[in-house]
C-alpha positions as CSV (number, residue, x, y, z in Angstrom):
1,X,-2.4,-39.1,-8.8
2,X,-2.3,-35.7,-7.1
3,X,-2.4,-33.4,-9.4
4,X,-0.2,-30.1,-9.2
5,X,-3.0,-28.0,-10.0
6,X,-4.7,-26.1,-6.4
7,X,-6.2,-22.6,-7.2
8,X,-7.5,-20.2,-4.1
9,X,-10.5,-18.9,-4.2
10,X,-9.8,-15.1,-5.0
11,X,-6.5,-13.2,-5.2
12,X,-7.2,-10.3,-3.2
13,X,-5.4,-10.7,-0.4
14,X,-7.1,-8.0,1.8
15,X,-10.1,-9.9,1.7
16,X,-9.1,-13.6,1.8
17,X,-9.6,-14.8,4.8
18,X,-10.4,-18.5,3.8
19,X,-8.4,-21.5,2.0
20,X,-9.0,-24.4,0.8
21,X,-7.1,-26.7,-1.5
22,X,-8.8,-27.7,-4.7
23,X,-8.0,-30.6,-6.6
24,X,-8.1,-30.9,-10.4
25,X,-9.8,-33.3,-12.2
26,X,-7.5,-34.7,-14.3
27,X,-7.9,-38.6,-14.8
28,X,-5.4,-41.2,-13.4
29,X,-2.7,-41.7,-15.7
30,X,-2.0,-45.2,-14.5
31,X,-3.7,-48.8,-13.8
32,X,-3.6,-48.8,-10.4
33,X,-5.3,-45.6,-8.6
34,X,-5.8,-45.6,-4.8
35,X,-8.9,-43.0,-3.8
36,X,-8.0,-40.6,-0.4
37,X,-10.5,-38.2,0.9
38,X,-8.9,-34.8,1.4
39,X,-10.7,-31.8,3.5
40,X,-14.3,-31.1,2.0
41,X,-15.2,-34.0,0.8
42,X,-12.7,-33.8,-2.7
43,X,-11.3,-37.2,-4.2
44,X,-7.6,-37.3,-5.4
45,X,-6.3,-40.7,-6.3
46,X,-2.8,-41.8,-6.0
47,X,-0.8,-43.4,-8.9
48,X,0.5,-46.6,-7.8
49,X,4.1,-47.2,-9.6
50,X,5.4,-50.4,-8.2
51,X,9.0,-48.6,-8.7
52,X,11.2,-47.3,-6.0
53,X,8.7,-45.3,-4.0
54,X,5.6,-46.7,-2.3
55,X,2.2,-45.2,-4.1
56,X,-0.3,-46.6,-1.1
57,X,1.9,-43.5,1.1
58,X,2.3,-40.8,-1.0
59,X,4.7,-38.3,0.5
60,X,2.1,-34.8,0.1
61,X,3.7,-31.6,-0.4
62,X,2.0,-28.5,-0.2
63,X,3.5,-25.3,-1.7
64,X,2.1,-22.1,-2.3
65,X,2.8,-19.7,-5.1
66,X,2.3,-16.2,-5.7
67,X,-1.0,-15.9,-8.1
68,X,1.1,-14.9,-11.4
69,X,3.3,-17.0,-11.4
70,X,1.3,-20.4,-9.8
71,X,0.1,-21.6,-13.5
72,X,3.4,-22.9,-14.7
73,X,4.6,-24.3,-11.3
74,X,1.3,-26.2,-11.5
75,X,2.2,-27.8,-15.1
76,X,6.0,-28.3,-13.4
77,X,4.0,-29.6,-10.1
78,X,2.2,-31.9,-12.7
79,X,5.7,-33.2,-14.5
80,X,7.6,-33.6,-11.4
81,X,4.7,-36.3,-9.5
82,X,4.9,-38.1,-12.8
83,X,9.2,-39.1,-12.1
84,X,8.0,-40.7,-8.8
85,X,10.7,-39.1,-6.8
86,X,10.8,-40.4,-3.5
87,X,12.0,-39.7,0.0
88,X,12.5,-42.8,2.7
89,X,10.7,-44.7,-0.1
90,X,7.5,-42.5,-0.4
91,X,6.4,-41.4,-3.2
92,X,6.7,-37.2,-3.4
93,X,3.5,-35.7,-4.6
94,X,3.9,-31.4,-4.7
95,X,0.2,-29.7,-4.8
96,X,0.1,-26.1,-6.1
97,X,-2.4,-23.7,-4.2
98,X,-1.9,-19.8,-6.0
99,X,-1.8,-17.6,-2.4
100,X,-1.0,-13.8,-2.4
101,X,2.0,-13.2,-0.1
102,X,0.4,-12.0,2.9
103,X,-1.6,-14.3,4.1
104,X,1.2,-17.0,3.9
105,X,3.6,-14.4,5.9
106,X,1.2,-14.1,8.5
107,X,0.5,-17.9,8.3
108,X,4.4,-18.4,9.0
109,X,5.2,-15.7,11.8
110,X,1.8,-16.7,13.8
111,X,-0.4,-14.5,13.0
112,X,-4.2,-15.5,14.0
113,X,-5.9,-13.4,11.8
114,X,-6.1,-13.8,8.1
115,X,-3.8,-16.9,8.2
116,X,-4.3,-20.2,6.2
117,X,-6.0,-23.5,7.6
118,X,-2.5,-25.3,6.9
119,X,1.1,-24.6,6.8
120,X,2.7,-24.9,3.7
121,X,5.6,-26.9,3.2
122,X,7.1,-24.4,0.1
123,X,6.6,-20.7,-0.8
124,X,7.1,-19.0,-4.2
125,X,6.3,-15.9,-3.7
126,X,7.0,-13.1,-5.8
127,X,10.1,-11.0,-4.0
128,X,12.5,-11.8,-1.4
129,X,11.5,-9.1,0.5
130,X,8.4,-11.7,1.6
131,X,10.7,-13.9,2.8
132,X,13.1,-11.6,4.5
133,X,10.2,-9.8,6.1
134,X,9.3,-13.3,7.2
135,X,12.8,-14.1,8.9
136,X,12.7,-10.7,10.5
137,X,9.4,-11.5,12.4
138,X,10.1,-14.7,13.7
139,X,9.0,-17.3,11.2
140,X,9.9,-20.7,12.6
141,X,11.4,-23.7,10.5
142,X,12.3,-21.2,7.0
143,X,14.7,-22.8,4.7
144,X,18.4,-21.2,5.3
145,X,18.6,-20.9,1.3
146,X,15.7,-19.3,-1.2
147,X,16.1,-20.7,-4.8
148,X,14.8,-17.7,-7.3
149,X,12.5,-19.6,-10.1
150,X,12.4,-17.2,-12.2
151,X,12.5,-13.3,-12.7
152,X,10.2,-10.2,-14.2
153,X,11.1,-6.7,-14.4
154,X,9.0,-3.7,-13.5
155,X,7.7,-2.1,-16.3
156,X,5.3,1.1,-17.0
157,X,2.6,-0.3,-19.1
158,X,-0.4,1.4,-20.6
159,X,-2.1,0.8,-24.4
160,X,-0.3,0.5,-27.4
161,X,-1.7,4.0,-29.3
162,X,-0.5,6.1,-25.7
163,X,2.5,4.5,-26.2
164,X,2.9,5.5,-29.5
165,X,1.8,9.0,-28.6
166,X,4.7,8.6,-25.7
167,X,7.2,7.5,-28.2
168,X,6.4,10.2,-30.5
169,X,6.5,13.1,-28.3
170,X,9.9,11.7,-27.1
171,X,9.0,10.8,-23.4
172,X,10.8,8.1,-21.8
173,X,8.8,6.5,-19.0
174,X,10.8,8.0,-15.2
175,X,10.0,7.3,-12.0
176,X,9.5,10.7,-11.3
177,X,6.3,10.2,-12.5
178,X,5.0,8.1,-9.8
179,X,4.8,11.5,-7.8
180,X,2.0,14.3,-8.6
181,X,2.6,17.2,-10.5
182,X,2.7,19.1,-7.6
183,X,5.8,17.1,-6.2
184,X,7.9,17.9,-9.8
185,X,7.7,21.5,-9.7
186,X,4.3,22.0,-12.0
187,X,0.4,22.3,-11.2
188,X,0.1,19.2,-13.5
189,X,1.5,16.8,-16.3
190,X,2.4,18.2,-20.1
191,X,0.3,16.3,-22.6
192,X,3.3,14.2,-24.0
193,X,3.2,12.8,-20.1
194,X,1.1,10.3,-18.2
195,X,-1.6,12.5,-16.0
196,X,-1.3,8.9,-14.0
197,X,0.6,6.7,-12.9
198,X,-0.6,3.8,-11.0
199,X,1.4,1.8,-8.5
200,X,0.3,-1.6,-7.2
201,X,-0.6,-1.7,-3.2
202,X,2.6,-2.8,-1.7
203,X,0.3,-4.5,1.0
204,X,0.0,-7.4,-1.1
205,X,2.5,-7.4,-3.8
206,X,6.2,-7.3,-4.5
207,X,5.4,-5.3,-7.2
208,X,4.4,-2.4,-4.9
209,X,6.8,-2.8,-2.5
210,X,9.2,-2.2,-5.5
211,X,8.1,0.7,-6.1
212,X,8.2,2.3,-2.8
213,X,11.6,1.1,-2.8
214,X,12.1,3.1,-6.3
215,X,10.3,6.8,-4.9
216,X,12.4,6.7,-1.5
217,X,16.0,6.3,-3.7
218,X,14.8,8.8,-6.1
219,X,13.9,11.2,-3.2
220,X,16.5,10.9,-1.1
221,X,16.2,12.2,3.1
222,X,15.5,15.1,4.5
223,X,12.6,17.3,4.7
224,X,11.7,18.1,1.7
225,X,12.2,14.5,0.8
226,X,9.4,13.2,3.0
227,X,6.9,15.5,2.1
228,X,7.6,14.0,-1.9
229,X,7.0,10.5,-0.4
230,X,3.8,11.2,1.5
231,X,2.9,13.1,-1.8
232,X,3.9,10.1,-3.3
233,X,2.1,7.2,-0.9
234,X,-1.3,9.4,-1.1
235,X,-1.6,9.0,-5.0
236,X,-0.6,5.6,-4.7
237,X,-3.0,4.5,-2.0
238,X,-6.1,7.0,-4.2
239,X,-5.0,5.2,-7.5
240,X,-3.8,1.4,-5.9
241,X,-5.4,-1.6,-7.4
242,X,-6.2,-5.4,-6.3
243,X,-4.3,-7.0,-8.9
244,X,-2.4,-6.4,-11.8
245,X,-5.5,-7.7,-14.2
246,X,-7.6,-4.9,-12.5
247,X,-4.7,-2.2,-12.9
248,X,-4.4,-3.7,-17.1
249,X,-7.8,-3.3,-17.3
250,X,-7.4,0.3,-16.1
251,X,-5.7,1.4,-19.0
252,X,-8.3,1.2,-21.5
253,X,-10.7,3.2,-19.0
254,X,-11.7,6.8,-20.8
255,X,-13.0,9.0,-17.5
256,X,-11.0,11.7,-16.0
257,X,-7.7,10.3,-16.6
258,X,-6.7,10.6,-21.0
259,X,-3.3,9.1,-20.5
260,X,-2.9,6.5,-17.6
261,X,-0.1,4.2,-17.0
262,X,0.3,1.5,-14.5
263,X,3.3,0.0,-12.6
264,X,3.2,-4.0,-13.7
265,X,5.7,-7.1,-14.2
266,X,6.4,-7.4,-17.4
267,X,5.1,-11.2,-17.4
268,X,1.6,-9.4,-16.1
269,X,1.7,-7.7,-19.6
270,X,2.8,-11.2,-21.7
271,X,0.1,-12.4,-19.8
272,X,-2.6,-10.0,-20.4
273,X,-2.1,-9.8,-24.5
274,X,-2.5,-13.4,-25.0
275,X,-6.2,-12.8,-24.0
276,X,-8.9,-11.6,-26.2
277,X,-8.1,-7.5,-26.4
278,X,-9.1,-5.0,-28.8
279,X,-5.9,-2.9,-28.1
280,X,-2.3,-4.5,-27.2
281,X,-0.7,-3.0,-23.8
282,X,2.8,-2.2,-24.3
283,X,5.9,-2.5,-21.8
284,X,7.9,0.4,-21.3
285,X,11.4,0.8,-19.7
286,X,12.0,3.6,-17.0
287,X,15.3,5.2,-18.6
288,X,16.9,5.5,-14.8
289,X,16.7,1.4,-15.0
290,X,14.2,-1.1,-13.2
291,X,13.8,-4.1,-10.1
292,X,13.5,-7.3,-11.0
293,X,11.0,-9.4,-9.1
294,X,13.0,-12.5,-8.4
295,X,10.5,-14.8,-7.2
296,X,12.4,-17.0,-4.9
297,X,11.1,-20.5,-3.4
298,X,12.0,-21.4,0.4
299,X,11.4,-24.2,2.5
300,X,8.8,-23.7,4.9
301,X,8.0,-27.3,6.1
302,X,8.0,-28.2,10.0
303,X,8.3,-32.2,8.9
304,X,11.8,-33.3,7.6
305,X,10.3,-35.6,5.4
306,X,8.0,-32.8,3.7
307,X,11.5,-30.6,3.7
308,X,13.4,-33.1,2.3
309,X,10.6,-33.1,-0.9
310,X,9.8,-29.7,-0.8
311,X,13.6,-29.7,-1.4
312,X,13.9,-31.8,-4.6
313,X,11.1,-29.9,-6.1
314,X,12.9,-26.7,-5.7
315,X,15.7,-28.4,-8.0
316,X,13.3,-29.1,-10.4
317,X,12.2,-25.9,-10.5
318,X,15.8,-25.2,-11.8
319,X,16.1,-27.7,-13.9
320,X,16.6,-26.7,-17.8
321,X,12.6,-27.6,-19.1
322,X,10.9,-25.9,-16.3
323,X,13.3,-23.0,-16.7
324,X,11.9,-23.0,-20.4
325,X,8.4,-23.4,-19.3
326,X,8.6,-20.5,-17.0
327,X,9.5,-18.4,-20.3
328,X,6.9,-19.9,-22.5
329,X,4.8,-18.3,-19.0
330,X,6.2,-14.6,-19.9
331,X,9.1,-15.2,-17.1
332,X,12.5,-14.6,-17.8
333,X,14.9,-16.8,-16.7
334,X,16.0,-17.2,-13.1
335,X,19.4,-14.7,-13.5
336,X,17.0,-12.8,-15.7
337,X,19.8,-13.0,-19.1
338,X,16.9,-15.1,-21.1
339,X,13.8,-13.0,-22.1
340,X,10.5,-14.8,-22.1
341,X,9.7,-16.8,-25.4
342,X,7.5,-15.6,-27.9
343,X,7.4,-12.2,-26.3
344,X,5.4,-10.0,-29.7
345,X,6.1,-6.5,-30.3
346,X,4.8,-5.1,-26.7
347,X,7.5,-6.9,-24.8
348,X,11.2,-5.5,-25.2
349,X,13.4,-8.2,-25.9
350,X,16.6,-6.6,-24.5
351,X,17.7,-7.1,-20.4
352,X,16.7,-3.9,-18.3
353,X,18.5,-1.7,-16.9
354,X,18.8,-2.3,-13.5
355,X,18.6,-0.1,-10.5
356,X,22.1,-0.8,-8.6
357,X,20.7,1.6,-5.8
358,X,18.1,-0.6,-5.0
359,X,19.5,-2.4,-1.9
360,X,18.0,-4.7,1.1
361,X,18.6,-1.8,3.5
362,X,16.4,0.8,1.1
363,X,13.9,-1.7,0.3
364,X,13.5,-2.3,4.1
365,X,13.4,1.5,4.9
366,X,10.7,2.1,2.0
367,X,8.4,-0.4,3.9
368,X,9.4,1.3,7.2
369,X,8.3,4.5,5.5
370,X,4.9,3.0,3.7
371,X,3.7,1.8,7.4
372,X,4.2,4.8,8.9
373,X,2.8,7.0,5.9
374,X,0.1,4.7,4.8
375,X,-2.5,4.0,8.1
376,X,-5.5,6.4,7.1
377,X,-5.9,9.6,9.1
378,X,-8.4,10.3,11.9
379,X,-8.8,14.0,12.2
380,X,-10.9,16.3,14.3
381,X,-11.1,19.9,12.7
382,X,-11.0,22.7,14.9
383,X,-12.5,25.9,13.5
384,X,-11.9,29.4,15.5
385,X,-14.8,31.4,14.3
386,X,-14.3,34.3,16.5
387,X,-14.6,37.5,15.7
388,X,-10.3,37.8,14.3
389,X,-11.7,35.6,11.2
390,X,-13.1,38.9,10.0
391,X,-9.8,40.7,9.9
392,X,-7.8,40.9,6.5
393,X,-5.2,38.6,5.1
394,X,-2.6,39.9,2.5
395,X,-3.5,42.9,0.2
396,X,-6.4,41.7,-1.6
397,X,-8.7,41.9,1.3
398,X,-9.7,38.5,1.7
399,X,-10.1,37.7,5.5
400,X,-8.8,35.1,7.5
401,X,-11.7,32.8,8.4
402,X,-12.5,33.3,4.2
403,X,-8.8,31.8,3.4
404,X,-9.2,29.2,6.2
405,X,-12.6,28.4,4.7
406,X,-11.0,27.8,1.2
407,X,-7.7,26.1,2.2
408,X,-10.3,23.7,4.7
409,X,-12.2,22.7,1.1
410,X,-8.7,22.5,-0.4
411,X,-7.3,19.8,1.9
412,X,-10.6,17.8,2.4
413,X,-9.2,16.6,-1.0
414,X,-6.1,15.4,-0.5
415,X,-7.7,12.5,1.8
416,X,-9.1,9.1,0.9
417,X,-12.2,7.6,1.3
418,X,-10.5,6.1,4.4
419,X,-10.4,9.1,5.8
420,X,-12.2,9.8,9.0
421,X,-13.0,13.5,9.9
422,X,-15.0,15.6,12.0
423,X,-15.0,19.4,12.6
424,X,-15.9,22.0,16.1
425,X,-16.4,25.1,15.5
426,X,-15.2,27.7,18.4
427,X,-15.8,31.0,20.3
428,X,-16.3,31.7,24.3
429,X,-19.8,31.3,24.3
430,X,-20.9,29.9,21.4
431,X,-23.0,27.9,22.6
432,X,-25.3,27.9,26.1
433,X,-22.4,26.7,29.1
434,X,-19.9,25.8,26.3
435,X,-17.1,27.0,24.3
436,X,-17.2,24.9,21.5
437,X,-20.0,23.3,19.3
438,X,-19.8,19.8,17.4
439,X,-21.2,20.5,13.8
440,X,-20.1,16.9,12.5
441,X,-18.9,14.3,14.5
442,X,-16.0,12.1,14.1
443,X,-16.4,9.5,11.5
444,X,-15.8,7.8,7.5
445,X,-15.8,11.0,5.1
446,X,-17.3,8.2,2.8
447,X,-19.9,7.8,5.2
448,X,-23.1,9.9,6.4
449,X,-22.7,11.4,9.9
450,X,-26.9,11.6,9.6
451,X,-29.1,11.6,7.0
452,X,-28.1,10.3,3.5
453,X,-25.4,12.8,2.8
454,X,-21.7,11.6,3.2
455,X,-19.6,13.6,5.8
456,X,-16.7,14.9,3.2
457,X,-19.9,16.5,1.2
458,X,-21.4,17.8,4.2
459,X,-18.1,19.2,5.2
460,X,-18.0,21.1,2.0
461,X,-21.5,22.4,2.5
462,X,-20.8,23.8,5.9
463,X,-17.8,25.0,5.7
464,X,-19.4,27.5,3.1
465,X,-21.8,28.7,6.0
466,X,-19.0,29.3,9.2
467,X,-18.9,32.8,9.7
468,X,-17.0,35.0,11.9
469,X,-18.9,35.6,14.9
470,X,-19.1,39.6,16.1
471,X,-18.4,39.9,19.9
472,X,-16.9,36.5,20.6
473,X,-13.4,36.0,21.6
474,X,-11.5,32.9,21.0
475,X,-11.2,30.1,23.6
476,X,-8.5,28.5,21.7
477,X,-6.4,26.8,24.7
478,X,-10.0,25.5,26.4
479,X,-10.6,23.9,23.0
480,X,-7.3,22.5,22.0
481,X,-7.4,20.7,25.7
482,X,-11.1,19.5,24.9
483,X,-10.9,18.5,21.3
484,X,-7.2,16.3,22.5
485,X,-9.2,14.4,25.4
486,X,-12.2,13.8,22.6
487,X,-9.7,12.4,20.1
488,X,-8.1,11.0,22.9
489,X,-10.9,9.0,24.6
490,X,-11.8,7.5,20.9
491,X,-8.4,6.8,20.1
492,X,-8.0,4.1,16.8
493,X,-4.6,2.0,17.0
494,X,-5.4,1.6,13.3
495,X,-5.5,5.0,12.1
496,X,-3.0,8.1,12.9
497,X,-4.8,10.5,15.1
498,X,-5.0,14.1,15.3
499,X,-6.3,17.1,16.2
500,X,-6.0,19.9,12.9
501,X,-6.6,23.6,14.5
502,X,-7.5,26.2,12.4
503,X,-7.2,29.4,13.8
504,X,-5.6,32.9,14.3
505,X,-3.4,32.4,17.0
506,X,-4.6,34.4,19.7
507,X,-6.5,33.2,23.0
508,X,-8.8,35.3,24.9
509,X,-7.2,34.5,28.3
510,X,-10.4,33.8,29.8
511,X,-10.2,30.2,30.3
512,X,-6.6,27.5,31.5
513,X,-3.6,29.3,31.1
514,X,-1.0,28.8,28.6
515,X,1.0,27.4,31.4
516,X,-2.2,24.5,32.0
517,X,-2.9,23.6,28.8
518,X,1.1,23.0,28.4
519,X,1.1,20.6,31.8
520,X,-2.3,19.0,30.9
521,X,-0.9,17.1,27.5
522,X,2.3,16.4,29.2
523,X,0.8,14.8,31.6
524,X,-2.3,13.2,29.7
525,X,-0.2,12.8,26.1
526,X,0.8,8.9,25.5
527,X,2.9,8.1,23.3
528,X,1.6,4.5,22.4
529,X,-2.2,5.9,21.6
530,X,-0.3,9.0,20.0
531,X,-2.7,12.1,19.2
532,X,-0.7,14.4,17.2
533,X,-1.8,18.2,17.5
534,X,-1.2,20.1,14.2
535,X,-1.8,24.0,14.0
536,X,-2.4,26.0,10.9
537,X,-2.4,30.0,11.7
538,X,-3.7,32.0,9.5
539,X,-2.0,35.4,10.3
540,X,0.4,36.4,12.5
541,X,-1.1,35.6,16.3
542,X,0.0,36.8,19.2
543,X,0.3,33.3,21.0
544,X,2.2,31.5,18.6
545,X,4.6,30.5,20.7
546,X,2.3,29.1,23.3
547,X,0.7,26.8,20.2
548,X,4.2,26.0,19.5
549,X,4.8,24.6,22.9
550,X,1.6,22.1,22.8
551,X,2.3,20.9,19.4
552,X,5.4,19.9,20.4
553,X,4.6,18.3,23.0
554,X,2.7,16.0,20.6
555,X,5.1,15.7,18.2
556,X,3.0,18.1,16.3
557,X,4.3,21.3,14.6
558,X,2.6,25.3,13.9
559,X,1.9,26.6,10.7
560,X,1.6,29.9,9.3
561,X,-0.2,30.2,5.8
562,X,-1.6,33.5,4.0
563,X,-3.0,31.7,0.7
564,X,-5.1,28.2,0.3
565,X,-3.6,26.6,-1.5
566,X,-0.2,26.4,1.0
567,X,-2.6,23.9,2.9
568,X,-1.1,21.4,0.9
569,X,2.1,21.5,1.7
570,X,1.3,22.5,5.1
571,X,-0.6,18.9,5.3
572,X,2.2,16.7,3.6
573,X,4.2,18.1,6.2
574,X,2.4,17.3,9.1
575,X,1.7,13.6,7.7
576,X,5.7,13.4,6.7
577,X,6.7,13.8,10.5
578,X,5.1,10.3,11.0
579,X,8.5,9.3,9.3
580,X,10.5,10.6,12.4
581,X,7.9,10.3,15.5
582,X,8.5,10.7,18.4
583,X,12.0,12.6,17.6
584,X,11.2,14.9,15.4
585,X,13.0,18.6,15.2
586,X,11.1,21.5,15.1
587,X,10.9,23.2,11.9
């Protein structure tokens, strides 16, 4: 007989890019078994009944199922073949195949890349929000109703002694916490807190998307408000995790973080303590209340006959023992009143708190937010080394190209190893027939530009040698104009391009004319291969206004910073007004 049991070949979703159906190898329960070949050579035999349903035409119904939850459906898979349910007097035979979300959403909108072999007939995936992102982009043939299997709430999770620590120090888990220090009003976290808290990517889990969800309603608009949640989406995406085994595993981990805690379903953490551990994890309860993960099952089958038994399996997913079999899984129930059985002393036993705020509109605007925010940066680094960079800054005599220098080194690490970079230096002259001079092209910070050393330690190093040059005069307009048509000629649809400008704010007048530099990015700026022009003065410049006029034109903004370390608010900023390209007001 089929068997409900079908595993994928790895639960990363970024990297699957194959499926393939395995069949178990349990033995025929009855007399009579009928061998079929299925794709790659594999042998599943048929259970002939003689009842009401044929057994030589077995009615096959595939359904996919997010990866923490596809065990038990298996075992109900595996219960429901054995009642012979039939449809126009075939026998119904479900097969279970565990598949991240993404892959099946792109699989039911069309996607070509990164899409399964086959269609599936069923879906469990592990939020609606799969499913609703699915009927938004076009998926064809979707069941009108989703039936939610079972539920699991979002819990902060780390080990058992922090937790203890937590609980003795009186700090309730918040999501506050899933934004830096910095965002909260302090350079870092008191010892009763977490000094991390890990979020799952919301690129392949419900989980995540949750939590983006959970940082945009605590942060409100505004502002001020999107610089918390680009603060927010770059810790998640340096601290974001494959799966929520990996991000479990993380909590035992003694490096540089002493007290991490990671963002998990609470069935992840049933799950993870019934395996061989030396230290219990504990589930912890944001005190502003959770989201439950509701784990819904839709029809996704193009045949009627498949719909019509993809159908009858999602009522016996319902059905009282396979409710209880989900719990004895670490699931609550479907309406989430019955906790899961056998839960131990990590698992509360009580119903969370839930987060009434948390609507379909936020969740959709989080994502909107996340997909703006999230696509790594591709920046080229201007550098004005003229001779203004040796003028003082502020009282205590440091100059500008010296505060420049040290807010450059600041920001380099507030980007991921996604990151690409590059950096010009500048000056009329400064080099023979140019004005400009690449010192490291544009490519991966985690990557060598030449040579074995990676470009963000080689930007370190040389930004420690720039110095101002006597004599030369700054041919800041010429280089805006060249460094734009550079980024722009290499433009990556993947990535969020710009052009970062340190300087003083004055041009020499010796080269195009405020006036031409304006026209030149009107005309030559498009607005589907966007290159976003972001200037950071350091002083007050003389041409300020003209810097003002080309950022704008790029949807960029002008800065003005005195000390380093207002580089990184300066860069959340500029990042943050991906959130309202191309309409944004001018600070």
């Amino acid at each position: 007989m089929p068997s409900g049991r079908h595993r994928a070949s790895s639960p990363v979703e970024r990297l699957l890019r194959r499926f393939r159906w395995r069949v178990s190898r349990r033995a025929a329960v009855a007399a009579l078994t009928v061998p079929v070949v299925i794709a790659g050579g594999a042998v599943l035999y048929v259970r002939g009944t003689g009842g009401a349903c044929s057994p030589r035409d077995p009615l096959i119904v595939r359904v996919a199922a997010a990866v923490d939850i596809a065990p038990p459906v298996m075992e109900a898979a595996d219960r429901f073949n054995a009642t012979d349910t039939g449809v126009d007097g075939r026998c119904v035979k479900v097969q279970v195949v565990e598949q991240p979300p993404a892959p099946v959403l792109r699989t039911l909108i069309g996607d070509r890349v990164g899409v399964l072999p086959e269609r599936p007939d069923g879906w469990i995936t592990d939020s609606s929000v799969w499913v609703r992102l699915a009927r938004k982009q076009g998926a064809r043939n979707l069941g009108a109703d989703e039936t939610v299997v079972a539920t699991s709430p979002l819990v902060f999770a780390t080990r058992r002694s922090l937790a203890e620590r937590f609980a003795a120090g009186k700090t309730e888990m918040s999501w506050d916490m899933v934004f830096p220090a910095t965002a909260r009003g302090r350079l870092r976290p008191t010892e009763s807190e977490p000094d991390v808290v890990r979020v799952p990517d919301p690129s392949v889990s419900g989980a995540g998307i949750a939590t983006v969800a959970a940082a945009r309603d605590l942060v409100g608009t505004g502002s001020e408000a999107n610089k918390a949640l680009t603060a927010f989406v770059r810790m998640a995406q340096a601290g974001a995790m494959p799966d929520y085994r990996t991000m479990l595993e993380a909590v035992y981990a003694r490096g540089f973080w002493s007290r991490p805690v990671v963002i998990v379903p609470e069935q992840s953490v049933w799950a993870h303590n019934r395996g061989p551990v030396t230290e219990p994890v504990v589930a912890l309860q944001p005190k502003e209340g959770t989201i439950h993960l509701d784990y819904p099952y839709v029809v996704t089958s193009d045949d009627p006959a498949k719909a019509k038994g993809a159908e009858l399996f999602a009522r016996w997913l319902r059905s009282a023992p396979v409710q209880d079999l989900l719990r004895r899984a670490g699931f609550r129930s479907a309406d989430g009143s019955q906790a899961p059985f056998e839960p131990g002393g990590e698992i509360p036993t009580r119903a969370p708190k839930v987060l009434p705020s948390i609507t379909p509109q936020l969740i959709d605007e989080a994502l909107e937010a996340w997909g703006k925010l999230a696509p790594p940066s591709r920046i080229l680094v201007l550098a004005d080394v003229s001779e203004e960079g040796a003028r003082p800054i502020g009282p205590d005599g440091q100059t500008r190209l010296g505060v420049a220098v040290k807010a450059a080194k600041l920001g380099l690490e507030l980007f991921p190893n996604e990151t690409h970079m590059g950096l010009w230096e500048f000056a009329r002259g400064i080099a023979k027939g140019k004005d400009h001079r690449e010192l490291i092209s544009v490519g991966s910070i985690s990557e060598p530009a030449h040579g074995q050393e990676i470009r963000r330690t080689e930007m370190l190093r040389v930004a420690d040698s720039v110095r101002p040059l006597a004599g030369k005069s700054a041919s800041l307009y010429d280089t805006i104009l060249a460094g734009f048509r550079s980024l722009s000629a290499g433009y990556e649809p993947m990535m969020s391009n710009a052009l970062l400008v340190l300087t003083y704010g004055q041009d020499d007048g010796r080269g195009i004319s405020r006036q031409e530099l304006a026209e030149a990015l009107r005309k030559e700026w498009n607005p589907d291969r966007p290159v976003q022009i972001v200037v950071v003065m350091f002083g007050a410049g003389r041409d300020r206004a003209a810097l003002e006029e080309a950022a704008a034109i790029t949807n960029g903004e002008v800065y003005v910073a005195r000390q380093p370390g207002e580089i990184i608010d300066v860069f959340l900023s500029a990042i943050a007004r991906r959130l309202c390209h191309p309409t944004c007001p001018r600070q």
